[in-house]
N, C-alpha and C positions, 0 to 999 in steps of 0.2 A: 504493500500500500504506500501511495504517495504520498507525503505529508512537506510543507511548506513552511515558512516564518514571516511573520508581516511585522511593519511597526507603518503602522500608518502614519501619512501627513496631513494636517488639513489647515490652509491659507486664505482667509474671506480679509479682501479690501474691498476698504467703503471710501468712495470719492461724491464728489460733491457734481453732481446731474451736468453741469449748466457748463463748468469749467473743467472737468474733470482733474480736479486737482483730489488728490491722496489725500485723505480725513486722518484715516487710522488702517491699520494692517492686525488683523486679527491670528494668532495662532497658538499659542500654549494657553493662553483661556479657553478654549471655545472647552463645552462641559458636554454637549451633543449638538449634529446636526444632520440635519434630514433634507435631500428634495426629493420630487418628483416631475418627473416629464412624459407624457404623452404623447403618438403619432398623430397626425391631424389633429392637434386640440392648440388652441390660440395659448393658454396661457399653462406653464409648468409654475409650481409652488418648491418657497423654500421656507426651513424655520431653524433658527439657528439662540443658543443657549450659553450664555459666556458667563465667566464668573464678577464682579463689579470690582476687579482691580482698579487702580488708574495708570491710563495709558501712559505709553514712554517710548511710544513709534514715532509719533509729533510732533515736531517742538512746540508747533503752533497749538494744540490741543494736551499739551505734554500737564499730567495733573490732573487731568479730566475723567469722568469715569467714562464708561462707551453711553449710557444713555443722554449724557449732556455733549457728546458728538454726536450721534447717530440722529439724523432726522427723518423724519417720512420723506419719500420722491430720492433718496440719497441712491448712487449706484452702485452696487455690488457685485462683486466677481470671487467668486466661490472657485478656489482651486483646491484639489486634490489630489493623493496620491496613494496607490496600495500599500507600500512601502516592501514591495518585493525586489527593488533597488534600479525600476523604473521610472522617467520623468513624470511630474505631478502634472497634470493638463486640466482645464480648463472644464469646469461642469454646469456652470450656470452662469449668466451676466443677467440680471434683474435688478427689480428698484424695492426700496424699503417700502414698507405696507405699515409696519407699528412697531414701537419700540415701547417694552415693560417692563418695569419692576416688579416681582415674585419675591414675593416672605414667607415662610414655615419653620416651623419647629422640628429641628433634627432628630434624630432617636437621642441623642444626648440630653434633650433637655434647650440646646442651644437655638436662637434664631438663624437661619441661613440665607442668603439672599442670592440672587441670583437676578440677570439681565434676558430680557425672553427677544427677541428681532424675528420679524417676520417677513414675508412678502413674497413677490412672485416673479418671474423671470420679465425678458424684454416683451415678451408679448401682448403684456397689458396694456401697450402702448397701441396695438393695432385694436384694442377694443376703444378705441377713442369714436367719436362718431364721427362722420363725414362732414356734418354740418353743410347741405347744400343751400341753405338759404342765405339769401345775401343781404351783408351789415349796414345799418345803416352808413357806414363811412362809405362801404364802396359805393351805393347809391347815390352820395354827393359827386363820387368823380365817373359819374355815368352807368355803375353798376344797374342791373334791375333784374327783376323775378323771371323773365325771358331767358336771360344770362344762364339762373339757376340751373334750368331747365337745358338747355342745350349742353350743360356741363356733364346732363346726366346721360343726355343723350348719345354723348361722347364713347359711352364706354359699351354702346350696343354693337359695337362691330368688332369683328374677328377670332381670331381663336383661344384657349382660353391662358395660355399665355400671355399673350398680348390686351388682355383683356386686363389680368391681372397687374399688368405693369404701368397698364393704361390709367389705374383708379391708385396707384401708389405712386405713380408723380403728378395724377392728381390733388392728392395730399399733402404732397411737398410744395406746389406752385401754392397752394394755396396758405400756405404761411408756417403750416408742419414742420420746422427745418429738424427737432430735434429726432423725428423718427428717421429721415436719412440718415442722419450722426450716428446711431446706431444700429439702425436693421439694416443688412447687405442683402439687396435681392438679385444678385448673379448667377442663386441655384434655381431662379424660377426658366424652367428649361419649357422649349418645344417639340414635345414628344408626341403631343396630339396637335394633326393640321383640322379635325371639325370646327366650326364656324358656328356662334351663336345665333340664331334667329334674331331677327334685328324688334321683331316685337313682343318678344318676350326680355328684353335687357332693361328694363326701368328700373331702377332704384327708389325707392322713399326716401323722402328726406331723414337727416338723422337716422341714417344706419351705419350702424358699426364699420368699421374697415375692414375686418375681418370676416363680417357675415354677406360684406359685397362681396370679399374675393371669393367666398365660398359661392355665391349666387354665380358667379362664370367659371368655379373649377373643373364644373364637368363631370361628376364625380358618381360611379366610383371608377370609370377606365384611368382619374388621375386623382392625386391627392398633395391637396394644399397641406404645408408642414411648415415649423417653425422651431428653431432650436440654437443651443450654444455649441458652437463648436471648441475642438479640443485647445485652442489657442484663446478662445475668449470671445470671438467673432460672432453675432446674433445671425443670422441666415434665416431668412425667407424663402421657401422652395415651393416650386411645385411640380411633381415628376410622375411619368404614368406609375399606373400602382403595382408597386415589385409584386406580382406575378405573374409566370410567362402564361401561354393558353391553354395549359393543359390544368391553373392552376396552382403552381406547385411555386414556393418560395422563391425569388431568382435574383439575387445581391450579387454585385460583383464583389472580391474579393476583401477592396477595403470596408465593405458593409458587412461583413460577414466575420463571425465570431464562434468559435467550438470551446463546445466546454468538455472537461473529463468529469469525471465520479469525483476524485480526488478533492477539488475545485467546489463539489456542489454541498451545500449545507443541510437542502430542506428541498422539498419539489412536494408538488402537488397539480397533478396531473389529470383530466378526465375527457369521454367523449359525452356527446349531452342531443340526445335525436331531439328535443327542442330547436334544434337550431338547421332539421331537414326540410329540405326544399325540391318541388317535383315539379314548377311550370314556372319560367322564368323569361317574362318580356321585356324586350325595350319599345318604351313607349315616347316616338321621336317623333316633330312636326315637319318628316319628309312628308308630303304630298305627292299621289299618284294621279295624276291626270286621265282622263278620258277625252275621245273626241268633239265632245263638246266643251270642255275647256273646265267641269268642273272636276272637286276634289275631296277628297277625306284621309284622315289620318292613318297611317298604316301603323298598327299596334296588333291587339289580340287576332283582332280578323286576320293576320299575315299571317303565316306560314314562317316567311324567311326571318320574322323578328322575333316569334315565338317558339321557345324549345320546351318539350312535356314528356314527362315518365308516365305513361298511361298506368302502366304495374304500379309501381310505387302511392300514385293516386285509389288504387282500385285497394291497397294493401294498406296503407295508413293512412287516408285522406286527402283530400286539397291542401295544398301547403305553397300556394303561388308566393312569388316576387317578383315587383312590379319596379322598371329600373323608368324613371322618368326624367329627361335630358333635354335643356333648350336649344340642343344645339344639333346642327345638320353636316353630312360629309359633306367636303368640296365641291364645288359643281353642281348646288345646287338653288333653283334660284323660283321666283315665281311662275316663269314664264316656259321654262324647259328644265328638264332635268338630265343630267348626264349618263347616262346607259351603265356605268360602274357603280351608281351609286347607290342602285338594291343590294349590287355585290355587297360592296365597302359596309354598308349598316348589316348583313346579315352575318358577312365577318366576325364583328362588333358581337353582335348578338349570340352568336355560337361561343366565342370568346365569355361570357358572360357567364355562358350556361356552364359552362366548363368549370367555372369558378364557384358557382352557388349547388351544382346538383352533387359535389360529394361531401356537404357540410357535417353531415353525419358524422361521417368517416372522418373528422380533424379531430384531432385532440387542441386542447387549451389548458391553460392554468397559470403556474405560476412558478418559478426559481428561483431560489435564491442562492446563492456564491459569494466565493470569500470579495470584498469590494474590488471594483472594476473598474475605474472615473470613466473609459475611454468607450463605453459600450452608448450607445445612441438609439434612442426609440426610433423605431421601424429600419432595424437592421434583419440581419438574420438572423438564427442561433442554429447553431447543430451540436446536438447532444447524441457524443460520440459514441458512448458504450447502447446505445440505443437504435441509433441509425437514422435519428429523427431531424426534421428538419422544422424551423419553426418561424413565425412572424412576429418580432420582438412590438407589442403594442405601449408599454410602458415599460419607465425606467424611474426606479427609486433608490435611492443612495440611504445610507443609515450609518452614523457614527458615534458611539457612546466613549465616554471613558470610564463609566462605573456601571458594575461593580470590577471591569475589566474591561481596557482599550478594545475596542470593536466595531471593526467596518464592514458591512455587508451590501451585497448590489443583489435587489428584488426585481427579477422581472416577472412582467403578464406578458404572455405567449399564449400565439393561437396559429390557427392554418398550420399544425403539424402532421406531417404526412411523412413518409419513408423518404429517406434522402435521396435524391437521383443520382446518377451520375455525372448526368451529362444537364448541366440546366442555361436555359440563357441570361446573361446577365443585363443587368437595368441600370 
C-alpha cells in the first residue's frame, strides 16, 4: 500500500478592489478554510477562519487586527498548496462578503475569539444587472429610451459566442470598467457556428449578466463556465460541452486528472434510474416550408429531431426530455433554407440522444482525496483501480488545523461510464 506525507500550505491576500494595493497576507493564522466551485454556476463561495492576532505583513496596517483591515468589496486571492513538495497555485480570486467577530467558551473554562471572513469568488460581479435603461445624465447629452432598446437589440444576432462577447463589452462600454480589470474572456471559444433566431434575443431590462449570457449559451451542446485559474486569473469561458457523441467524458489531457486508491479518503458512489430517459427532442425554430410559402415548427412531429426507446417506454414508462434552443444551423433564413440543414439539426439531435438515453447507466456521487488546489470543476476524473471515467461537477477544498493539520479536495462527479480508450478531446 501506498502511503504519502503532506504538510500543507495555505496563503489568502487581501488587497484593496479599486487599487489593488496588498492590505494584509494571511498565513500561519488562518485556523480553517473552505471553498467551493461549480461547472456552469456564476458564482463559487469561500469562508475562511483566522485567529485575531495583529498583523505585521503591513507597515501601513502593521498593529491592526484582520477585522479592522478587512472590509467588505476587498479582493482576495486564496492560494494553496498540498505540501507534497509541489508549487502552491492559485484556487480562488473573489471579493469579501463579511467580516466577524466569534466568542465562546473553550473546554477550559477560557473565552476564545476568533475572526470569521467570508465571501464569494469573481463571479458575483457578473451577477451585477445590465441596467439597460438610460440615466438621466445620458438623456441630457442626447441619450433616450430608443437608444435602450437598440442596445438590446444588438445582441440578437449571431452565434452564441459572439453573442456572449457581444453583451460583455457591452458592459464595459457602458461604464463596467472594473469587470474587465478582472474577468478575462479569451476562453469564450467558437465551437458552435448555430445562429440565434433574431426574434427570440430580447433581453429585459435589469437582467443579470450572467442570466443574459446564459439566454445565448445554447445550452446544453455548450456550457457557459467561470472560474480561477491556477495563476490567479478569473476566466470566463464558454466551450461545447466535454462530451464526444457517443457521450462518454472527452478532456484533453491538461483537463484530465487520475486518481489511485492510495490518494482516495472517502467515495460514495451510486447509479439512480431516476434520472432514465426514453424520448429525447430538440425543439428548434427551423421552419419547413411548403409550396405555398407557409410553415410550422419541426419538433415532436419530426422524425429526424426526435429519438425514442419504444421498449424502455413500454417497460418503465414515459420519461421524455425536451431540449428547447433559440437558435438555428447556418443557412438558415426566412425565405429558403439550405438542403444541409435537416442534416446538420438531426446530427445535433442524434448527438443529444446519445447523451441522455444511457443516464441510467452513469454512476455519480462524490470523492474525496488527500487536497489537490490544481483540480478544476468540469475536468475529468479517472479513477484508476476502477476503470471509470467521470465529469468533475464541483470542487471543494477543506482545511482545518484542529484537532490535526488537514486538507482534503471533495468532489461531485457524474456521467461515469467505463473508460475508453480511445476518446476525442475538447
Amino acid at each position: 500500500m501506498k502511503t504519502a506525507n503532506f504538510s500543507p500550505k495555505i496563503r489568502v491576500i487581501i488587497s484593496d478592489l479599486a487599487t489593488m494595493t496588498v492590505k494584509t497576507t494571511i498565513e500561519n493564522d488562518v485556523i480553517s478554510l473552505t471553498t467551493t466551485k461549480a461547472y456552469q454556476r456564476c458564482t463559487g463561495s469561500w469562508s475562511l477562519t483566522v485567529t485575531p492576532r495583529k498583523n505585521t505583513s503591513s507597515s501601513q496596517y502593521e498593529g491592526l487586527q484582520y477585522d479592522e483591515i478587512i472590509q467588505p468589496n476587498d479582493y482576495i486571492k486564496i492560494v494553496m498548496g498540498s505540501g507534497d513538495g509541489t508549487f502552491m497555485v492559485a484556487v480562488m480570486a473573489g471579493l469579501v462578503t463579511g467580516v466577524a467577530i466569534s466568542r465562546h467558551v473553550g473546554s477550559g473554562g477560557q473565552y476564545q475569539r476568533v475572526i470569521r471572513i467570508s465571501g464569494s469568488d469573481l463571479g458575483k460581479m457578473l451577477m451585477s444587472e445590465i441596467g439597460w435603461d438610460i440615466s438621466p445624465a445620458q438623456i441630457l447629452v442626447g441619450g433616450n429610451q430608443e437608444q435602450s432598446w437598440q442596445d438590446r437589440k444588438a445582441m440578437m444576432v449571431g452565434t452564441p459566442a459572439q453573442s456572449v462577447r457581444n453583451i460583455f463589452h457591452r458592459i464595459v462600454e457602458k461604464g463596467f470598467f472594473t469587470i474587465s480589470k478582472h474577468i478575462d474572456t479569451s476562453q469564450v471559444r467558437d465551437d458552435d457556428d448555430w445562429i440565434v433566431l433574431e426574434s427570440a434575443g430580447y433581453l429585459a431590462k435589469q437582467t443579470p449578466i450572467w442570466q443574459a449570457m446564459m439566454q445565448f449559451e445554447n445550452r446544453p451542446y455548450n456550457a457557459l463556465w467561470c472560474d480561477t485559474d491556477d495563476i490567479g486569473f478569473f476566466r470566463l469561458g464558454l466551450e461545447a460541452y466535454p462530451l464526444d457523441k457517443f457521450g462518454f467524458v472527452a478532456r484533453s489531457a491538461n483537463k484530465t486528472i487520475t486518481v489511485e486508491d492510495w490518494q482516495i479518503t472517502s467515495e460514495d458512489i451510486s447509479l439512480n434510474d431516476g434520472e432514465r430517459v426514453n424520448l429525447v427532442t430538440l425543439e428548434t425554430p427551423i421552419l419547413k416550408y411548403t409550396e405555398n410559402g407557409y410553415g410550422w415548427p419541426l419538433s415532436l412531429s419530426s422524425k429526424v429531431l426526435t429519438n425514442v426507446d419504444e421498449k424502455s417506454i413500454h417497460l418503465h414508462g414515459f420519461r421524455p426530455h425536451v431540449i428547447h434552443t433559440e437558435f438555428i444551423p447556418p443557412g438558415t433564413n426566412e425565405s429558403k433554407q439550405n438542403v444541409n440543414v435537416p442534416f446538420t439539426a438531426a446530427n445535433r439531435a442524434t448527438t443529444f440522444w446519445n447523451w441522455y438515453r444511457v443516464n441510467h447507466e452513469l454512476e455519480s456521487g462524490s470523492i474525496t482525496i488527500h487536497g489537490t488546489p490544481n483540480i478544476r470543476a468540469g475536468w475529468q476524473l479517472n479513477h484508476k483501480s476502477r476503470g471509470m471515467s467521470y465529469l468533475i461537477e464541483q470542487v471543494s477544498h477543506e482545511f482545518h488545523v484542529w484537532p490535526q493539520i488537514s486538507f482534503t479536495t471533495t468532489l461531485e462527479i457524474t456521467r461515469g461510464r467505463k473508460t475508453q480508450v480511445m476518446t476525442m478531446s475538447i
